[in-house]
C-alpha positions as CSV (number, residue, x, y, z in Angstrom):
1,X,-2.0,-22.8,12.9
2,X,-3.0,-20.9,15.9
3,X,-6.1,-23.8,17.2
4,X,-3.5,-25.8,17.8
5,X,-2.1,-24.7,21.2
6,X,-6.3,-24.7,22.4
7,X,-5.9,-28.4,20.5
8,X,-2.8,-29.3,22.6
9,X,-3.8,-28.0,26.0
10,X,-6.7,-30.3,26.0
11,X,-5.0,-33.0,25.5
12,X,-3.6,-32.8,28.8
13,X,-7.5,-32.5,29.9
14,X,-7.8,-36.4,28.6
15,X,-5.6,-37.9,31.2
16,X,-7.6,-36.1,33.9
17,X,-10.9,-35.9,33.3
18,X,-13.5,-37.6,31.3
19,X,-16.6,-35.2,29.6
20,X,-19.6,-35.2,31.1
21,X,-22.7,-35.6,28.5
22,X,-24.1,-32.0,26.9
23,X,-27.0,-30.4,28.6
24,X,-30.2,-30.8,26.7
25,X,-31.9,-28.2,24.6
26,X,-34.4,-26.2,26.7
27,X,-36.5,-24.5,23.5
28,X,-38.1,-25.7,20.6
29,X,-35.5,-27.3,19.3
30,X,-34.3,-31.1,19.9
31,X,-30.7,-31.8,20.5
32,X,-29.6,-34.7,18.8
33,X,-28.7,-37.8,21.2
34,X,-25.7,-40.1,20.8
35,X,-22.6,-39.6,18.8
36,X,-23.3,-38.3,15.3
37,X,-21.7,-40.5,12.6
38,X,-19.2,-40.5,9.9
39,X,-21.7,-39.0,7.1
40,X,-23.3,-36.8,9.7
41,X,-19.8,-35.4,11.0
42,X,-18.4,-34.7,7.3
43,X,-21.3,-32.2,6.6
44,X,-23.0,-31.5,9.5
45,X,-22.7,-27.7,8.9
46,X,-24.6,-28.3,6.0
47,X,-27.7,-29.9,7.7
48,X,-30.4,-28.4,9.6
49,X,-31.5,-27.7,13.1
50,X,-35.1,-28.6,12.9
51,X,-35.0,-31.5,10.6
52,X,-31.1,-32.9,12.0
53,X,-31.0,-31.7,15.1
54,X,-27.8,-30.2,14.3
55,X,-26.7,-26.7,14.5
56,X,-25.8,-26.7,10.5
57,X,-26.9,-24.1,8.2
58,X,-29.5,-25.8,6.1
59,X,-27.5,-25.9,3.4
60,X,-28.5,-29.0,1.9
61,X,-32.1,-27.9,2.8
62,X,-31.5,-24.9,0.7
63,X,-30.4,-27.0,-2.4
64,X,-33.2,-29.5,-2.4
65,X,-35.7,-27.0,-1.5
66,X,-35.1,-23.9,-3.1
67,X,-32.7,-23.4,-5.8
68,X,-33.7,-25.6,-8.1
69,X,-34.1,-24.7,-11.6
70,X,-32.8,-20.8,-10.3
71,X,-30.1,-19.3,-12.7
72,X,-27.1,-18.3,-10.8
73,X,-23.9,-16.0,-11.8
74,X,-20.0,-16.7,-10.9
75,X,-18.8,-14.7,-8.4
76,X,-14.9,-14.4,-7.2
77,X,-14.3,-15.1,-3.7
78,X,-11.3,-14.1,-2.0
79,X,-9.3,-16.1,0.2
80,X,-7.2,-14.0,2.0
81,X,-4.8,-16.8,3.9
82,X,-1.5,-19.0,4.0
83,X,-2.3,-20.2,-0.1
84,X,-4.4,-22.3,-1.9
85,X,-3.6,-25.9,-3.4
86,X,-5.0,-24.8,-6.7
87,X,-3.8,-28.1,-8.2
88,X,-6.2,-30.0,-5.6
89,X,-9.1,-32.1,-7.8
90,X,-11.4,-30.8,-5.7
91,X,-10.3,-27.0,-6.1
92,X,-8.9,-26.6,-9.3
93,X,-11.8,-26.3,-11.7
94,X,-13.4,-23.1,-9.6
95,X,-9.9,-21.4,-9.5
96,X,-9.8,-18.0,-10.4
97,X,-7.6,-16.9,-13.8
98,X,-6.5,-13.4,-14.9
99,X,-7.7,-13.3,-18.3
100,X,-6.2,-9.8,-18.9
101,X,-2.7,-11.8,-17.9
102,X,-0.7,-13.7,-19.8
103,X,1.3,-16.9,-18.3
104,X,4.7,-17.2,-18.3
105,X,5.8,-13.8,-20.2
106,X,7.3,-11.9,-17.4
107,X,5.3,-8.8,-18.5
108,X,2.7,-7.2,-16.1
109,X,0.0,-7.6,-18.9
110,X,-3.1,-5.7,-17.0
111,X,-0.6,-2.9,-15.6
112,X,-1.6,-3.8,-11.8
113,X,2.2,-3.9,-10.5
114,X,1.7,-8.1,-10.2
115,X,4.0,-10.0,-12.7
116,X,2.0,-12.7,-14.0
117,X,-0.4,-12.9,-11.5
118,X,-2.5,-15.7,-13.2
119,X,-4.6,-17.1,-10.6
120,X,-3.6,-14.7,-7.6
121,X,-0.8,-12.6,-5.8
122,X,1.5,-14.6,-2.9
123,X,2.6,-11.3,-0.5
124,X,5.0,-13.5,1.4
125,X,7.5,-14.7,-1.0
126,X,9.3,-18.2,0.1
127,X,8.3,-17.3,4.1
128,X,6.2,-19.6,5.9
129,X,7.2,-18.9,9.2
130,X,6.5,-15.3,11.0
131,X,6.9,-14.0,14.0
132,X,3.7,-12.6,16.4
133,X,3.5,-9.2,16.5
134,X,4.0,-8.2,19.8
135,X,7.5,-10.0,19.6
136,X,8.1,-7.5,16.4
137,X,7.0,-4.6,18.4
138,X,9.3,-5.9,21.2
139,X,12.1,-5.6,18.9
140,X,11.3,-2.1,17.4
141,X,9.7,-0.2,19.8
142,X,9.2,2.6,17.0
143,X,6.5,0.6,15.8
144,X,3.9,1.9,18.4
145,X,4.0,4.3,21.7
146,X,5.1,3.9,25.1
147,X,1.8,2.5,26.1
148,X,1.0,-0.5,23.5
149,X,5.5,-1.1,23.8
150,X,4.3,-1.9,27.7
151,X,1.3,-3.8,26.8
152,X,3.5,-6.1,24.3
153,X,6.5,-6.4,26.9
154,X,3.9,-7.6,29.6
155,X,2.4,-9.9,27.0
156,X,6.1,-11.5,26.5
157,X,6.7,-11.8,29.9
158,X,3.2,-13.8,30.5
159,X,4.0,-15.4,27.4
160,X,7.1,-16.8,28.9
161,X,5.2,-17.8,32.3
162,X,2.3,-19.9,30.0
163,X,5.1,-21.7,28.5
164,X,6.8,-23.1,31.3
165,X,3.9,-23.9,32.7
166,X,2.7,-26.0,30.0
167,X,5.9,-27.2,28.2
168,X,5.4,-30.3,30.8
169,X,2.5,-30.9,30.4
170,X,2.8,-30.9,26.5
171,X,5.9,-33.0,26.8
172,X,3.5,-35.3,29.0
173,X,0.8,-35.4,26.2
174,X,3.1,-36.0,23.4
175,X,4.7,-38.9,25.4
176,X,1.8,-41.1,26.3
177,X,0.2,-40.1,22.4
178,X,3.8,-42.0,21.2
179,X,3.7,-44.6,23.6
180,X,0.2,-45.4,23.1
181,X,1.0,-45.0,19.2
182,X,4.2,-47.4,19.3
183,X,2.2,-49.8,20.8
184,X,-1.3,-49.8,18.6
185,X,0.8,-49.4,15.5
186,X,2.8,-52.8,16.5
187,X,-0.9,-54.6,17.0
188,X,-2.0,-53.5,14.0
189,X,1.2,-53.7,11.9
190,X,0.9,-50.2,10.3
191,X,1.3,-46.4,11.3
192,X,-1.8,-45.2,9.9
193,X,-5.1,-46.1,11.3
194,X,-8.7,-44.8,12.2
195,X,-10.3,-44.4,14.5
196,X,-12.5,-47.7,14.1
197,X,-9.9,-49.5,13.7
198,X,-8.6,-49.1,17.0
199,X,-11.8,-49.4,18.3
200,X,-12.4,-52.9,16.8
201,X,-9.6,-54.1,19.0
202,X,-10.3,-56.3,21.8
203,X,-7.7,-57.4,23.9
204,X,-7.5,-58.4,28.3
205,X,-4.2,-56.5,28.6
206,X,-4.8,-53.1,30.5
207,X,-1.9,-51.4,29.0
208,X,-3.3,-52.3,25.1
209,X,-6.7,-50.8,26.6
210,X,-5.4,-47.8,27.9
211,X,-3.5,-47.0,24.6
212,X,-6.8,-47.9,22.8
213,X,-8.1,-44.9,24.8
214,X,-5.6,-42.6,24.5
215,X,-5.8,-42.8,20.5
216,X,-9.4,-43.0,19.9
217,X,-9.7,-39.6,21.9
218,X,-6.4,-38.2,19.7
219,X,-8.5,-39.3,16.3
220,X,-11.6,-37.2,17.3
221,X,-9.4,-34.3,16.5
222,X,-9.5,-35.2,12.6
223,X,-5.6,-36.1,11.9
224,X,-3.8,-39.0,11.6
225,X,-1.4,-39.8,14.9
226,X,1.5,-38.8,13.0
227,X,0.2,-35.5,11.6
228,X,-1.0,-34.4,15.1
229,X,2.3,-35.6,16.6
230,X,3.8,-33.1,14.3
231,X,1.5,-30.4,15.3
232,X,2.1,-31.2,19.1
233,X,5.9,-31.1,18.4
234,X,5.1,-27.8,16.5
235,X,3.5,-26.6,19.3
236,X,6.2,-27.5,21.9
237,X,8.9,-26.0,19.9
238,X,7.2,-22.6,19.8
239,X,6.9,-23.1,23.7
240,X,10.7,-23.8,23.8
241,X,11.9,-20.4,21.7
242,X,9.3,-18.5,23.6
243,X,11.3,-19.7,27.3
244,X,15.0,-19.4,25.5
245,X,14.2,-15.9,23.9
246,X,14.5,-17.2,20.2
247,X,11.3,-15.9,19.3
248,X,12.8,-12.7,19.6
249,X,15.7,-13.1,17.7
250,X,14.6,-14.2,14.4
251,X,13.4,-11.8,11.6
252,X,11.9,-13.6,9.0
253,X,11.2,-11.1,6.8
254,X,14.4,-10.2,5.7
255,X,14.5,-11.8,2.9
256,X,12.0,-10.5,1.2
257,X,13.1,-7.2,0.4
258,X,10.4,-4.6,1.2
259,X,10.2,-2.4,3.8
260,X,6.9,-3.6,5.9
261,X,6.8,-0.3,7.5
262,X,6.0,1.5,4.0
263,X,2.7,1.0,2.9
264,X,3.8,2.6,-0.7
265,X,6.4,-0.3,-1.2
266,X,4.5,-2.8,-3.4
267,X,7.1,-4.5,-5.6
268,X,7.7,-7.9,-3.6
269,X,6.3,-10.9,-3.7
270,X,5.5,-13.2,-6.7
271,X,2.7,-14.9,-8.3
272,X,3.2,-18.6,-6.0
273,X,-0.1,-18.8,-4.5
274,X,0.3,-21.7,-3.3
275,X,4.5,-20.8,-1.4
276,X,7.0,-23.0,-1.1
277,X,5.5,-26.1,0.8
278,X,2.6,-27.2,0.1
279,X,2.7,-28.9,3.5
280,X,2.2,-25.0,4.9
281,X,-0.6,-24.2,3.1
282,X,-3.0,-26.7,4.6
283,X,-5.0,-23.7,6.5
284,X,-6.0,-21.9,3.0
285,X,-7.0,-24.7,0.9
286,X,-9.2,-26.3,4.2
287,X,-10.5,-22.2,4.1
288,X,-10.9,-22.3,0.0
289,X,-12.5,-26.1,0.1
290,X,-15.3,-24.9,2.8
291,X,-16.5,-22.1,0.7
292,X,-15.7,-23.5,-2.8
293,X,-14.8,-27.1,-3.3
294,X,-17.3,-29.3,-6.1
295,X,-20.7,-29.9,-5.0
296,X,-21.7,-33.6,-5.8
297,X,-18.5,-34.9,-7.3
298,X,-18.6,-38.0,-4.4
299,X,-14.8,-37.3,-3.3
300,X,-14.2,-35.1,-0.2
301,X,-16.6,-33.1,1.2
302,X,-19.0,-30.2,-0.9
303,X,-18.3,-26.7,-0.4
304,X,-21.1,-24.4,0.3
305,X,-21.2,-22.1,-2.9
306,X,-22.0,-23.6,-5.9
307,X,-20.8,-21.2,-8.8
308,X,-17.8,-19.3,-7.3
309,X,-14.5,-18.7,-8.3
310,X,-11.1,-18.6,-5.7
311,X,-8.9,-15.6,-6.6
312,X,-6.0,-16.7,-3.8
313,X,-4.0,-13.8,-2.1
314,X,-1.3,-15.7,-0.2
315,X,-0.1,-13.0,2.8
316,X,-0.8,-15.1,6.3
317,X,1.8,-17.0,7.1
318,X,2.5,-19.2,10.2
319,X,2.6,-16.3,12.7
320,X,1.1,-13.4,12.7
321,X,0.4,-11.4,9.3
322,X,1.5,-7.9,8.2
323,X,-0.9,-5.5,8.1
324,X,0.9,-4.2,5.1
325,X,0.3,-7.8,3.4
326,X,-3.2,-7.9,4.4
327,X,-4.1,-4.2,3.2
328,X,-2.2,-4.6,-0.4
329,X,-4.1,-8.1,0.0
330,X,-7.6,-6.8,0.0
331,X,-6.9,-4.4,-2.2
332,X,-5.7,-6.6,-4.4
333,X,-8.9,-9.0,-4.7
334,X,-10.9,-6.2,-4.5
335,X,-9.2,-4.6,-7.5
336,X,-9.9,-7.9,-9.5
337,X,-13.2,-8.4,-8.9
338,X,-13.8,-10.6,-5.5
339,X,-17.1,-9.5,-4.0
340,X,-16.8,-11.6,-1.0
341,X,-13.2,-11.9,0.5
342,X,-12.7,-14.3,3.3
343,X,-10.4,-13.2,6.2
344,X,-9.5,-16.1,8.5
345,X,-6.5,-14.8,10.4
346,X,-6.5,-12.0,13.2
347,X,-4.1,-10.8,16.1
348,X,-4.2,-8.5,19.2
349,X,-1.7,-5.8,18.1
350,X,-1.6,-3.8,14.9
351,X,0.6,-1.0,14.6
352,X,-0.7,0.1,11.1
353,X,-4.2,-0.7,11.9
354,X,-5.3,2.0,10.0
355,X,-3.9,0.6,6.3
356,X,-6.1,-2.1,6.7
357,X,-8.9,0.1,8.4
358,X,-8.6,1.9,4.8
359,X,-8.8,-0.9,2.8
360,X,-11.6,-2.1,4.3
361,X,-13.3,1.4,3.2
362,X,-12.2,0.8,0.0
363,X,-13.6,-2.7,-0.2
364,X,-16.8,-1.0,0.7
365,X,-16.8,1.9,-1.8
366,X,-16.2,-1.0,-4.6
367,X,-19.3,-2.8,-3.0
368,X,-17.4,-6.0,-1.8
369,X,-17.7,-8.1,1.5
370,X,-15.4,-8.8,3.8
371,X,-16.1,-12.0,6.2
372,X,-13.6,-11.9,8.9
373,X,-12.9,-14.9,11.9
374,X,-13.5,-13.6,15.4
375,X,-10.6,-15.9,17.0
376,X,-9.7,-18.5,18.9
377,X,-8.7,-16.7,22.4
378,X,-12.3,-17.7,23.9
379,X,-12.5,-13.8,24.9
380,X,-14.6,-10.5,24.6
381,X,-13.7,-9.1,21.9
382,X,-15.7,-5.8,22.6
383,X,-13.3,-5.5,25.9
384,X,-10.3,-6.9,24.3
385,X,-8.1,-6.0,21.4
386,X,-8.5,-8.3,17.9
387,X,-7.3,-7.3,14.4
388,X,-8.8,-6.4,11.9
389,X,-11.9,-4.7,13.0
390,X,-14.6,-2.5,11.8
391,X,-14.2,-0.6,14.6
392,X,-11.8,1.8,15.8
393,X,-13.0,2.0,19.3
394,X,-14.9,-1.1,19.3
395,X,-18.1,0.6,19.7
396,X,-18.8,2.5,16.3
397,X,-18.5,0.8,13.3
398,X,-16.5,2.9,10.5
399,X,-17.5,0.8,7.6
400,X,-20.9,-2.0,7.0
401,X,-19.0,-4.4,4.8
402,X,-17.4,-6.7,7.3
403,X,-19.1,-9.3,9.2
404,X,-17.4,-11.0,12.0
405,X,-18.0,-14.9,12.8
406,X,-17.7,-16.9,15.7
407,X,-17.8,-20.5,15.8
408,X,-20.4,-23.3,16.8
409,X,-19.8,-26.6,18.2
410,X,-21.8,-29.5,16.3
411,X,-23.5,-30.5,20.0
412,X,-26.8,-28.8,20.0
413,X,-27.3,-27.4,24.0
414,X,-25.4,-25.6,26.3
415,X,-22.1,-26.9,24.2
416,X,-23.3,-25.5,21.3
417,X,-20.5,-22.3,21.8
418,X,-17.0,-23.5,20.7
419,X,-15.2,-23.6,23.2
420,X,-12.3,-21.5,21.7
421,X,-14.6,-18.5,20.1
422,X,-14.2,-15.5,20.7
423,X,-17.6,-13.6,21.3
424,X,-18.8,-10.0,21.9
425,X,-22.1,-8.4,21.9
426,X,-20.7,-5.6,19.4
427,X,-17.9,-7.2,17.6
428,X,-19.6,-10.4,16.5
429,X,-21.8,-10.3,14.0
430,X,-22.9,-13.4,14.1
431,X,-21.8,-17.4,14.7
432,X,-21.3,-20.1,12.3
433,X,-20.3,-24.3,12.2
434,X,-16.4,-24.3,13.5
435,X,-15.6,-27.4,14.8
436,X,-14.8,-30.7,12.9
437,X,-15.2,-29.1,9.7
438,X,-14.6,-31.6,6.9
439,X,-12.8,-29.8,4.1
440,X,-9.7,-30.2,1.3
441,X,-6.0,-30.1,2.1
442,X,-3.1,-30.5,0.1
443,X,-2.4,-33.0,-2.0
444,X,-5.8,-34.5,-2.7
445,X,-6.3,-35.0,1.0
446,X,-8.8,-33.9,3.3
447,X,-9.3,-33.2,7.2
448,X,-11.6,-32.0,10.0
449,X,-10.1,-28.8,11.0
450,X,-11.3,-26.7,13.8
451,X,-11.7,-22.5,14.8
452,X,-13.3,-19.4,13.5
453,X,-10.9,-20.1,10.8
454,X,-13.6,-22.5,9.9
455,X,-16.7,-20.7,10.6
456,X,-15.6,-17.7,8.9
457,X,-15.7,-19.3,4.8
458,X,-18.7,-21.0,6.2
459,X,-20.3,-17.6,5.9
460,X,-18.5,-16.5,3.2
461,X,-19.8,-19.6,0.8
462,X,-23.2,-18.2,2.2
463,X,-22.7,-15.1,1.2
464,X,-21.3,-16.0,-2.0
465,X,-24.2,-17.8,-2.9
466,X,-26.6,-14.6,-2.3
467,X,-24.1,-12.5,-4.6
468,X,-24.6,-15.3,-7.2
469,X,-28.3,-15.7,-6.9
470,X,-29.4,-12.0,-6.3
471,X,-26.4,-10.3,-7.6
472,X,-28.6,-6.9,-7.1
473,X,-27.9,-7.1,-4.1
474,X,-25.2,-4.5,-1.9
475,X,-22.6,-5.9,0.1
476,X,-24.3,-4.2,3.1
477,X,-27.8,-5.9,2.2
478,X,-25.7,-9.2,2.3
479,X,-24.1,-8.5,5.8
480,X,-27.7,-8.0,7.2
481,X,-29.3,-10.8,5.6
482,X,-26.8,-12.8,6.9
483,X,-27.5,-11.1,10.5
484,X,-31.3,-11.4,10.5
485,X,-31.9,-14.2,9.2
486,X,-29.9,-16.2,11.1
487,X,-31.5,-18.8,13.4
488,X,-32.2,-17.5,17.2
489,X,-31.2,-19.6,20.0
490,X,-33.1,-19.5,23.1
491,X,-30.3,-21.1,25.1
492,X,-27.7,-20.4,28.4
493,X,-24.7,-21.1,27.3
494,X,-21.4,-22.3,28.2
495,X,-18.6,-19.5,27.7
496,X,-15.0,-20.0,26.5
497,X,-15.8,-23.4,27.6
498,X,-16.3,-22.7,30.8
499,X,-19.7,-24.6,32.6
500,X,-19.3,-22.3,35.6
501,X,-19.7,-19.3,32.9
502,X,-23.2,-19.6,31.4
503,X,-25.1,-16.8,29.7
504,X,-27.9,-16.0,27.2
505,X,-26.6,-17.1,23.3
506,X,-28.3,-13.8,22.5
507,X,-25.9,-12.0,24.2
508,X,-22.5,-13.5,22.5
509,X,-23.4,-11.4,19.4
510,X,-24.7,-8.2,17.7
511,X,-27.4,-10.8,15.8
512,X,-27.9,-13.8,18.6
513,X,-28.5,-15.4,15.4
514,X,-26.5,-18.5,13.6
515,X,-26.2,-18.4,10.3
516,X,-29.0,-20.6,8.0
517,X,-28.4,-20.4,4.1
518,X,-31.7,-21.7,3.7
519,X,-33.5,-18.2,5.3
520,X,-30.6,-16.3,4.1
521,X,-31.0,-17.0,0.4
522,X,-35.7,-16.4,0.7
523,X,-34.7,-13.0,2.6
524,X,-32.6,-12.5,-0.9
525,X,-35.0,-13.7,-3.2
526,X,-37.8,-11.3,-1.2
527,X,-35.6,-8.4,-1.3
528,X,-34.2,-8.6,-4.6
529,X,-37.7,-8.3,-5.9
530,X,-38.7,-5.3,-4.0
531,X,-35.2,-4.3,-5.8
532,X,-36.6,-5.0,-9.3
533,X,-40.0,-3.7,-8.5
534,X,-38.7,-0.1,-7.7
535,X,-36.1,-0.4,-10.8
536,X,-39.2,-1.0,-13.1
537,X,-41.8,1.4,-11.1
């Protein structure tokens, strides 16, 4: 998962510095004071500004408020990612199923090339690890010309410099996060704790106090202490194959058979959507639990759509995605009937952009919309290069089906940016909850997760909801209800998380606006009837 490198780097920040308290709102709204609590962290991106004073999306508003009593129609959603726990208790009773398919036979039933594809298509086969793709380009340099070769090359060679200069201090963090572990663990007598638990302990010994403070920090980050030292460990190990040159040896895509460089090659793949290891498909079933999982059921968190259906394409895996996967991929939900597909994946080099430029036409001659994460590089993206876009030279857009999201932090004020999101006056569309976002994960577990990963099915169980309620409705209507209705914030901001780097909210995206469900869904209801009114006049 790509957050955690941003994840890891900071905590290196913790043995330095200490955070200084948010700025406070400076327009009509309030920001909320003190820490927010358990029940307010798990769904504060369902909650509202004005009533909360958290930067939610009035979703729960929008449920007790307005949709009572309205009749509502399923709609497939998409999830275009690393797979889908479909056997999750929270997921599997809004999983998608190809009726025209039968299970089990071995016969391609509905004629679509996909051997019993029952409840989706997996792209990648058994692989669950990828290279980037400027380390591909790097070693084929027929992928791309002379110029982008050069731009990958000095991206390797920058890459290399990062990583030496923060393997230490990673090596540092995951040290004192054992040490502080070893020693908590042996207080309490077991290896799994929370974050209250450590802080109920008092104790006169400064090392037991230090360790206290070194954990309850690591626990804000939503994991356990062992599953974020196996992310940190992840995260070093990539560091060490990026220094020794290993990244650039291994080509993962061997065995599975296709030719990734042939758009016309479709038979690979199976119908797995949930891979190999579960373990590796913790990003897609957080992504499918925002937009989807039960409402009201009192385990885990409620998703924000409330009659949807997950048709899972499994074709990002850890690493950076195909654009062959990811065109076949849309095409593939598209074909079966998604009319929003969520995109949380993205990279800076694409040498077939234009496969997935062409699906996303397609998507938007079959009326379908495609919610896509800006990404996690805290840069402009109308400067710099991130894939997939609607754009081809990041001014004029060649299709109005896609809406890119960027990601909120939960701290109204001049925090309210994540520090992570990318932005861009052009190339976001608009922003959307991404931080300590409570959703499933595999196995009947949950976790707060973090990026534009996050924000993206935020918007997309928004959108769902409009194309349930108002089905009438174009994808293009849906994009720009979702732009202008948004809330506008009246705020400098901090920028890639940088306090010296403060500009107008407004300016971070095409809308200035963050996303609330509760305005989205009355600009529906208001513009579905001027709909019906011309259909009957």
């Amino acid at each position: 998962m790509k957050l955690i490198k941003s994840i890891c780097l900071s905590l290196v920040a913790l043995f330095a510095f200490s955070l200084s308290a948010n700025a406070q709102s400076t327009n009509a709204f309030v920001a909320k004071t003190g820490k927010l609590n358990e029940t307010e962290l798990k769904r504060w991106s369902h909650l509202d500004l004005v009533k909360d004073s958290i930067p939610g999306m009035s979703v729960d508003k929008l449920y007790s408020e307005f949709l009572k009593n309205k009749k509502s129609t399923p709609v497939i959603v998409g999830i275009v990612d690393s797979g889908v726990d479909i056997e999750h208790d929270d997921l599997k009773s809004v999983v998608w199923t190809n009726k025209k398919e039968i299970a089990g036979n071995g016969i391609d039933d509905d004629k679509n090339g996909y051997i019993d594809d029952i409840h989706g298509w997996n792209f990648l086969g058994n692989i669950t690890k990828e290279n980037l793709e400027y380390e591909r380009i790097i070693n084929d340099k027929t992928l791309v010309d002379e110029v982008t070769f050069a731009e990958a090359k000095k991206l390797n060679d920058k890459k290399i410099e990062e990583a030496n200069q923060t393997k230490k201090q990673i090596e540092f963090a995951l040290t004192m996060t054992s040490k502080a572990d070893e020693a908590i663990s042996k207080l309490l007598g077991k290896t799994e704790y929370t974050a209250e638990e450590v802080d109920a302990i008092v104790s006169t010994d400064a090392e037991v106090n230090k360790s206290k403070s070194i954990l309850k920090q690591m626990l804000n980050y939503g994991m356990s202490i062992p599953d974020l030292k196996k992310e940190i460990q992840k995260e070093l190990d990539g560091f060490l194959k990026v220094i020794s040159g290993d990244n650039l040896k291994t080509n993962y895509r061997t065995v599975l058979g296709d030719n990734p460089n042939d758009i016309k090659d479709t038979k690979y793949g199976d119908n797995n959507v949930m891979g190999p290891d579960k373990e590796e498909i913790l990003h897609g079933t957080h992504v499918a639990g925002i937009v989807a999982q039960v409402r009201n059921n009192n385990i885990g968190g409620d998703g924000v759509a409330n009659n949807v259906q997950i048709l899972t394409v499994r074709a990002v895996p850890d690493g950076d995605e195909y654009d062959k996967d990811i065109a076949l991929g849309i095409r593939y939900a598209v074909d079966n009937g998604a009319k929003v597909i969520n995109g949380s994946f993205g990279k800076s080099f694409s040498p077939h952009k234009q496969w997935v430029f062409d699906a996303i036409k397609y998507a938007e001659s079959k009326d379908v919309l495609i919610v896509h994460a800006a990404g996690n590089d805290g840069k402009d993206i109308d400067v710099e290069n991130n894939y997939p876009n609607d754009s081809a030279d990041k001014k004029t857009e060649f299709a109005d089906n896609m809406i890119t999201v960027g990601a909120l932090n939960y701290e109204y004020g001049t925090n309210i940016v994540a520090d992570f999101s990318n932005y861009g006056a052009l190339n976001v569309d608009v922003f959307a909850p991404g931080v300590k976002i409570y959703a499933s994960t595999p196995n009947n577990k949950y976790q707060f997760l973090q990026g534009t990963s996050m924000a993206a099915p935020n918007v997309a169980g928004v959108a769902a909801l409009i194309r349930s309620y108002y089905p009438m409705l174009s994808a293009k209507q849906v994009k720009h209800i979702l732009m202008d209705s948004g809330t506008s914030i009246a705020e400098e901001v901090a920028v890639a998380g940088d306090p010296s780097d403060k500009r107008a909210f407004s300016s971070l995206s095409k809308s200035g606006k963050i996303v609330n469900a509760y305005n989205a869904l009355i600009m529906a209801e208001k513009l579905s009837k001027k709909a019906n009114k011309k259909v009957k006049g």
